[in-house]
C-alpha positions in Angstrom: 164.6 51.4 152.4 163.7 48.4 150.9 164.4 45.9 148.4 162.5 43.8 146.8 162.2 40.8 144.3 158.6 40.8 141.9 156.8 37.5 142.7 153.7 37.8 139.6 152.2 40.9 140.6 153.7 41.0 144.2 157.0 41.5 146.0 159.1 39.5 148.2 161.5 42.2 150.4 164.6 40.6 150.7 166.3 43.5 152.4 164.8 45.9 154.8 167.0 49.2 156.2 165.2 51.5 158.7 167.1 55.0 160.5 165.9 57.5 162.4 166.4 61.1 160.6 163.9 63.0 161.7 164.6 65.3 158.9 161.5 67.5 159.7 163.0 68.5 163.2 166.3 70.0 161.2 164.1 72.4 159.4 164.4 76.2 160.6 161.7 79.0 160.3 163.5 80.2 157.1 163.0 76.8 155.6 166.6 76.0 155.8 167.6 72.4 156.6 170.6 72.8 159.7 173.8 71.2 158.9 173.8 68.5 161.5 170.2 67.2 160.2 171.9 67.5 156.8 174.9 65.1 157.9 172.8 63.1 159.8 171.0 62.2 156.7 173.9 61.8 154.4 175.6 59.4 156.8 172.5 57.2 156.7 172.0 57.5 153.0 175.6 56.8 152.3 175.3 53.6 154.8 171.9 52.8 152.7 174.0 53.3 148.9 176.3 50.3 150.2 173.5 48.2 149.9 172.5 49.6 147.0 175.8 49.3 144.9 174.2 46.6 142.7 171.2 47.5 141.6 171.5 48.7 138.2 170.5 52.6 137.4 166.8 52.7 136.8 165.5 50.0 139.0 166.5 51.9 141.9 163.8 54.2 143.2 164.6 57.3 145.5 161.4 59.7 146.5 161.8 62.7 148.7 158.7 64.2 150.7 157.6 66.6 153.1 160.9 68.4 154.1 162.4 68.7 150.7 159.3 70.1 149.2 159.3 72.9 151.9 162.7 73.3 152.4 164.5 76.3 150.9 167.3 76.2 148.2 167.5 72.0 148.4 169.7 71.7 145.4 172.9 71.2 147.0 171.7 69.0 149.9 170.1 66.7 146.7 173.5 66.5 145.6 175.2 64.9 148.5 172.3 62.5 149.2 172.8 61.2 145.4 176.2 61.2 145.5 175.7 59.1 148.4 173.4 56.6 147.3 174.4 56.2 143.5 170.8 56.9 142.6 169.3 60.1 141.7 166.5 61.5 143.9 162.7 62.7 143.0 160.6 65.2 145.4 157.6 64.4 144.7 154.0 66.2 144.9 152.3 65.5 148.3 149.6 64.4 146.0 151.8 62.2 144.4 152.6 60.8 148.1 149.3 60.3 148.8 148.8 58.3 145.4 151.9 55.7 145.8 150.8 55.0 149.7 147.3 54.0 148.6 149.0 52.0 146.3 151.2 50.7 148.3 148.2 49.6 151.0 145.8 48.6 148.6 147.5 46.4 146.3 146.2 43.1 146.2 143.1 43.8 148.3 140.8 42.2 145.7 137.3 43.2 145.7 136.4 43.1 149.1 135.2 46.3 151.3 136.1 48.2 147.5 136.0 51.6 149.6 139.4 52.8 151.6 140.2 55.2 153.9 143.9 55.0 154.0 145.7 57.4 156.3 149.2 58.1 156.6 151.4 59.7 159.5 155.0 60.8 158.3 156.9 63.2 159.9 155.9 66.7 158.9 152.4 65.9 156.7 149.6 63.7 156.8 148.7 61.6 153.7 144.6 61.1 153.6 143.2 59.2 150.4 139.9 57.5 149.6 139.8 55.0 147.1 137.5 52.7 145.5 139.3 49.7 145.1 143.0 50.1 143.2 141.9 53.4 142.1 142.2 56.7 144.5 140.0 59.2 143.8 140.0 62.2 147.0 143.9 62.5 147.9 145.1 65.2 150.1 148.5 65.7 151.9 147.6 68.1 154.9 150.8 69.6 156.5 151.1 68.1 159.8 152.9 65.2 161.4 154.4 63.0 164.2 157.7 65.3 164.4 156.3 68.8 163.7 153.8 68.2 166.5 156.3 67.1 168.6 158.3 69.8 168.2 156.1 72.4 168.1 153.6 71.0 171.1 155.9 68.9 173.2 159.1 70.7 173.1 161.1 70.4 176.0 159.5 66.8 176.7 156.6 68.1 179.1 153.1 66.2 178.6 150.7 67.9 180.0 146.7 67.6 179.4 146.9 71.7 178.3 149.5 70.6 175.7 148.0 67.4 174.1 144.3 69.1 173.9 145.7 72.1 172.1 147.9 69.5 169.3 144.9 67.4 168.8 142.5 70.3 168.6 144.9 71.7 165.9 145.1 68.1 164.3 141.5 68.7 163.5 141.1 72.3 162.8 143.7 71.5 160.2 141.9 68.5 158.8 138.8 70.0 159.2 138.4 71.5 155.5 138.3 68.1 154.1 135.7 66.5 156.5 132.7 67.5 154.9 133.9 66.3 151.3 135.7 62.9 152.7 132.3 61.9 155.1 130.4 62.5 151.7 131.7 59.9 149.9 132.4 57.5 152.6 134.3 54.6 153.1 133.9 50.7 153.9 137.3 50.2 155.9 139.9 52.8 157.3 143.4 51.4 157.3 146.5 53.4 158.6 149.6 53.1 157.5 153.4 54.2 158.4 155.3 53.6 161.4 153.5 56.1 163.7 150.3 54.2 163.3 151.7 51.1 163.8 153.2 52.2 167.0 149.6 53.4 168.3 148.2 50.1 167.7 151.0 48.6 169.3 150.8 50.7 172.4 146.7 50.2 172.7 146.8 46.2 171.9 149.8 46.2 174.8 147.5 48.1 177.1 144.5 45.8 176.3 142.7 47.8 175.0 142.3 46.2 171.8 143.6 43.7 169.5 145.7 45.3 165.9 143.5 47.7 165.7 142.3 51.6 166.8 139.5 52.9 168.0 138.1 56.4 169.8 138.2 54.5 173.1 141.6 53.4 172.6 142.9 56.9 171.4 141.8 58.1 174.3 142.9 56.1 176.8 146.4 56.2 175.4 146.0 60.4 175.2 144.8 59.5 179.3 147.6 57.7 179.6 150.7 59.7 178.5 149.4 62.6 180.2 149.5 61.0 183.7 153.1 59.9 182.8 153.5 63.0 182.3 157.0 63.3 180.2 158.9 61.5 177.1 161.7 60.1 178.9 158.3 58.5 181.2 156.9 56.7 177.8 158.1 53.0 178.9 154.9 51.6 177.0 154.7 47.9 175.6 155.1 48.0 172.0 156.7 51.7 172.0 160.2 51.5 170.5 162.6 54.2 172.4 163.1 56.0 169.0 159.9 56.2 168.8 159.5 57.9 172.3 160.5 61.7 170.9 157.7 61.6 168.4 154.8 59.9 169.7 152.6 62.2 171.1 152.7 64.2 168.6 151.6 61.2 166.4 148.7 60.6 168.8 147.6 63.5 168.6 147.6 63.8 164.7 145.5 60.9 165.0 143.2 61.8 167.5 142.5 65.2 165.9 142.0 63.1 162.1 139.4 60.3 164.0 137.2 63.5 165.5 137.1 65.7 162.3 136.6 62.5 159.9 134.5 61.1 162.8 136.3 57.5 162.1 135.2 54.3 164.7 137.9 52.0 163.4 141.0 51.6 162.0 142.8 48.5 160.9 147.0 48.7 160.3 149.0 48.0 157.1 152.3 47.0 157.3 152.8 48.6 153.5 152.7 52.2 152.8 155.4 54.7 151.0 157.8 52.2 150.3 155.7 49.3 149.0 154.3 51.6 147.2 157.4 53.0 145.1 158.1 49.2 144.4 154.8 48.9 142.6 155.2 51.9 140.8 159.0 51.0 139.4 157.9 47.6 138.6 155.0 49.1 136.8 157.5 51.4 134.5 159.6 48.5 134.1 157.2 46.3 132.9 155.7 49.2 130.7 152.5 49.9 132.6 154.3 53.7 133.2 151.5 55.6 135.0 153.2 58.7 133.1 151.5 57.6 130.1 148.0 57.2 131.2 148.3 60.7 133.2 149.3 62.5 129.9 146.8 60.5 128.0 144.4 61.7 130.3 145.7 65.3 130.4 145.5 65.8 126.5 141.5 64.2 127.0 140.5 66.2 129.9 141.9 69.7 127.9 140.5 68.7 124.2 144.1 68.3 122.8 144.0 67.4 119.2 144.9 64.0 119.4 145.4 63.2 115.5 148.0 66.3 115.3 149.6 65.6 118.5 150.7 62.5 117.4 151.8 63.6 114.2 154.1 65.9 115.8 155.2 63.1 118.4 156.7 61.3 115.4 158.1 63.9 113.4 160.2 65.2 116.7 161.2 61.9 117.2 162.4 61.5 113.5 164.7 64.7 114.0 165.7 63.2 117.6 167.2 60.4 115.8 168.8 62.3 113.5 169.9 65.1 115.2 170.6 63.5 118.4 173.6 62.1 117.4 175.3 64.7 116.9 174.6 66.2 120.1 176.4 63.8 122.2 174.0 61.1 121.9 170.9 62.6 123.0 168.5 60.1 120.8 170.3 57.5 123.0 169.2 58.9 126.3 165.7 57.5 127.4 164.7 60.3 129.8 164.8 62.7 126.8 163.5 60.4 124.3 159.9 60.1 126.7 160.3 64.0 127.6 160.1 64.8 124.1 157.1 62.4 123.6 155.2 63.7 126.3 155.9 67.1 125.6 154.8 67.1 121.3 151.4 65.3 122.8 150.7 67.9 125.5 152.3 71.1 123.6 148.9 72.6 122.6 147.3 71.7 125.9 147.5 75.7 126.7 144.7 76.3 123.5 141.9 75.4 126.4 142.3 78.6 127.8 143.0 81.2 124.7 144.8 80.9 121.6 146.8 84.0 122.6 149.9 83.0 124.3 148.7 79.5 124.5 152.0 77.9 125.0 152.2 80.0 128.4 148.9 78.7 129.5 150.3 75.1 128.7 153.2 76.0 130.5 150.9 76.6 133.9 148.4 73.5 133.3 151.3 71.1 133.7 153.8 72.8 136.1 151.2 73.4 138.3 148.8 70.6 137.8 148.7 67.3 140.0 150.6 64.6 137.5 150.4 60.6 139.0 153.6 59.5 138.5 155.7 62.8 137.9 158.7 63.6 140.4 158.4 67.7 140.8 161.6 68.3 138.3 160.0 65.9 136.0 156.7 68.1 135.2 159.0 71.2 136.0 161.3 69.8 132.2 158.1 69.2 130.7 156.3 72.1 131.3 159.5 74.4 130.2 159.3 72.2 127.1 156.0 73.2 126.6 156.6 76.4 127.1 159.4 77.0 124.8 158.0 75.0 121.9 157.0 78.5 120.1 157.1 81.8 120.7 160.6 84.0 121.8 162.8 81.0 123.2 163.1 82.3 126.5 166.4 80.3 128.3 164.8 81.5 131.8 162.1 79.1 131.3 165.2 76.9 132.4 165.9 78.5 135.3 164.5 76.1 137.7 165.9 73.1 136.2 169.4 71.4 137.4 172.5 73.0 134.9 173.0 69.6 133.8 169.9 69.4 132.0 169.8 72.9 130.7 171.7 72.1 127.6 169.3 69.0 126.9 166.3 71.0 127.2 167.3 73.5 125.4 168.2 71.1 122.1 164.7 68.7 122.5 162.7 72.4 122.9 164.9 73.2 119.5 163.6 69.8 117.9 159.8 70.1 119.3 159.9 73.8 117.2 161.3 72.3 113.6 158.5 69.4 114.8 155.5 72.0 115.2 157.0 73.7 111.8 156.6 70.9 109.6 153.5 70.2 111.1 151.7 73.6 110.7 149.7 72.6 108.1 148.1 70.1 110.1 147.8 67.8 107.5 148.2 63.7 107.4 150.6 63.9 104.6 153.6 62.5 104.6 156.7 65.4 105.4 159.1 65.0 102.5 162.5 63.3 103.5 164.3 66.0 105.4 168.2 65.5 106.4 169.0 67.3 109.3 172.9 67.8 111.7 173.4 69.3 114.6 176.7 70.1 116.2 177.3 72.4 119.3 174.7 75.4 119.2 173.9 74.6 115.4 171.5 73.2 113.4 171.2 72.2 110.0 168.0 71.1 107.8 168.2 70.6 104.3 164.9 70.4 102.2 164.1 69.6 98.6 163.8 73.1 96.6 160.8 72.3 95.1 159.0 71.1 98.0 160.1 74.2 100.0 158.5 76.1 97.0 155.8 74.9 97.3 154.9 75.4 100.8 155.6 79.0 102.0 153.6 78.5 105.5 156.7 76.6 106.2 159.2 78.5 104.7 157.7 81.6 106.1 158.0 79.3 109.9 161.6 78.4 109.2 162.5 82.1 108.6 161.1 83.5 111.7 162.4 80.5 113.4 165.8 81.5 112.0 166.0 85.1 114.2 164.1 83.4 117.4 167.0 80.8 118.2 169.5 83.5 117.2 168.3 85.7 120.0 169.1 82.9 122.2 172.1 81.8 121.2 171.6 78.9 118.5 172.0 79.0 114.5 169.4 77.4 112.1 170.5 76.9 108.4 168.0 76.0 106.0 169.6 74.4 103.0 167.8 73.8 99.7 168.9 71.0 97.6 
């Protein structure tokens, strides 16, 4: 963990707090995390939420990775960890990983050697991203790390030269699919980042074998080297911390395997990855440069959204928000559902790239499934049920993988998206007449003038049917004439 003050477009850390978890190593075949990795984490995070007591909600950061993303049924193990640090948590994409650590690493790098390698070594997947300059453009997170390779290799603590040959041969076989793509495009530096890498370099430059950085001869002679010791508890290397000791030859190996399938000759070694690279990121929101935006901007481009409507129905759902959102415990007040809402009336027609027929379905796929810079996985999970439910038989198990808490939330902003797309039907630029709308509990209530209403029976007609859909699932519309 750290944290950080902005300094122009850079940070200054003024607090840094590093434990060993090793959450990776606590995850069964079944995908279940075991209770003692689960306590071992929450002690740590509840040490780590003292220190973060006074930072304000929203300029806190919390990303989860690897482990939560495979591990079965995480919901209540999410709980405790927030709980313990005050600050909610977001699992986020392996792509999305692989996007904040380049980031991270490349921010401020200027204009010189404008293409990067970076490559990242966590604990149960490998981060590998070329860039040119600020902007990454091949990002992959390839399941395999410094404590699964441990475990699964080295178990017991044996080093033997069968072992390591067999991890690193796997190292590559499982980066192997990329190499062809990744040589292709080619690179002007390689830089490694995370703690595993570091401690390579470390252990090679105390070795002298070379200075900072890593190179073939220096994997090697390190692989050489940990073989004739022979054993983890033998690993009393310069530059090797002794928490480091479990999970290093499993690192090497990673890295090994990565510099023969991407047939890399050097590496340099960032000291910023993950973490820098979540600072960034916040700052950007905070400063409204939200990634978010551009990433829907460019989702509605890439899938020949109607931009002129979308809008159209951006503001009108926003107009009932304010409205209606005070009366449903001051949900035009909340910011996360104000900028779900947004995003969700400019990407609600998205599906109509595949077929008219059920398009809100297709929509519903594109964005749950689709790799989203800046989206936490229950972020695009809300807006891709929003999607979903913004026409059509209002389904409440499109809210089935969301937390209960938001359930009732969704289920209103899906309400106001509908009355949005409604009063938009006609797609036309005019001007919606004034329009007074309540809401209370599982009610709504929008009053129209009579003649207005009269006069356009495509929305009368939409209201009607709308009338019997949210009755099916629970909700009353009344449509008032005045």
């Amino acid at each position: 963990m750290i944290v950080a003050k902005p300094r122009g477009h850079e940070i200054t850390v003024v607090d840094r707090l590093r434990e060993p978890v090793r959450l990776a190593a606590g995850l069964d075949e079944q995908k279940r995390l075991s209770a003692e990795a689960q306590q071992r984490a929450v002690d740590c995070l509840e040490r780590f939420g003292q220190r973060l007591r006074a930072i304000r909600p929203g300029r806190a950061r919390v990303v989860g990775t690897n482990t939560l993303r495979r591990m079965r049924d995480p919901g209540s193990f999410l709980a405790a960890a927030e709980r313990a640090l005050g600050h909610p948590v977001e699992v986020i994409s392996g792509v999305e990983e692989a996007r904040l650590i380049y980031g991270g690493v490349v921010h401020g790098m200027g204009a010189d050697q404008p293409r990067r390698l970076v490559i990242d070594i966590g604990g149960g997947s490998t981060e590998v991203i070329i860039g040119e300059r600020d902007e990454p453009r091949l990002l992959e997170s390839v399941r395999m790390g410094c404590v699964s390779y441990s475990e699964r290799f080295f178990a017991g603590g044996e080093i033997s030269r069968k072992r390591f040959m067999a991890a690193r041969m796997a190292a590559r076989l499982e980066a192997e699919y990329l190499a062809a793509e990744y040589r292709g495009r080619g690179w002007d530096v390689c830089i490694g980042a995370s703690g595993t890498v570091r401690a390579i370099a470390k252990v090679i430059a105390g070795c002298g074998w070379a200075d900072g950085e890593v190179t073939p001869d220096g994997l090697a002679r390190a692989g050489d080297l940990i073989v004739k010791l022979g054993s983890i508890d033998a690993l009393d290397l310069d530059g090797l911390r002794d928490d480091r000791k479990p999970i290093f030859p499993g690192g090497l190996a990673v890295l090994t395997g990565l510099f023969d399938a991407l047939g890399i000759r050097r590496m340099t070694v960032s000291d910023r990855a993950l973490r820098e690279g979540v600072v960034y990121d916040l700052l950007g929101r905070l400063s409204d440069h939200d990634v978010r935006h551009d990433t829907v901007a460019g989702l509605a481009r890439r899938f020949g959204v109607d931009e002129a409507h979308a809008d159209q129905v951006r503001a009108t759902a926003l107009s009932i928000l304010q409205e209606a959102g005070e009366g449903w415990s001051g949900l035009a007040a909340d910011p996360d559902c104000r900028q779900l809402l947004i995003w969700a009336s400019l990407l609600h027609e998205i599906g109509l790239f595949v077929a008219h027929g059920s398009y809100h379905k297709h929509g519903e796929y594109l964005v749950r499934n689709g790799d989203l810079h800046g989206f936490s996985q229950l972020d695009q999970r809300m807006l891709a049920a929003l999607v979903r439910l913004h026409r059509g038989k209002f389904r409440q198990a499109a809210l089935d993988d969301v937390p209960e808490g938001w359930r009732d939330r969704l289920s209103r902003l899906a309400i106001i998206l509908r009355l949005a797309v409604i009063l938009r039907r006609g797609r036309s630029a005019d001007a919606i007449p004034p329009v007074r709308i309540e809401a209370s509990a599982d009610q709504v209530t929008v009053e129209f003038d009579a003649q207005w209403l009269a006069d356009h029976a495509l929305t009368r007609a939409g209201l009607e049917r709308e009338q019997d859909l949210l009755k099916q699932a629970g909700f009353r519309l009344r449509v008032l004439e005045s």
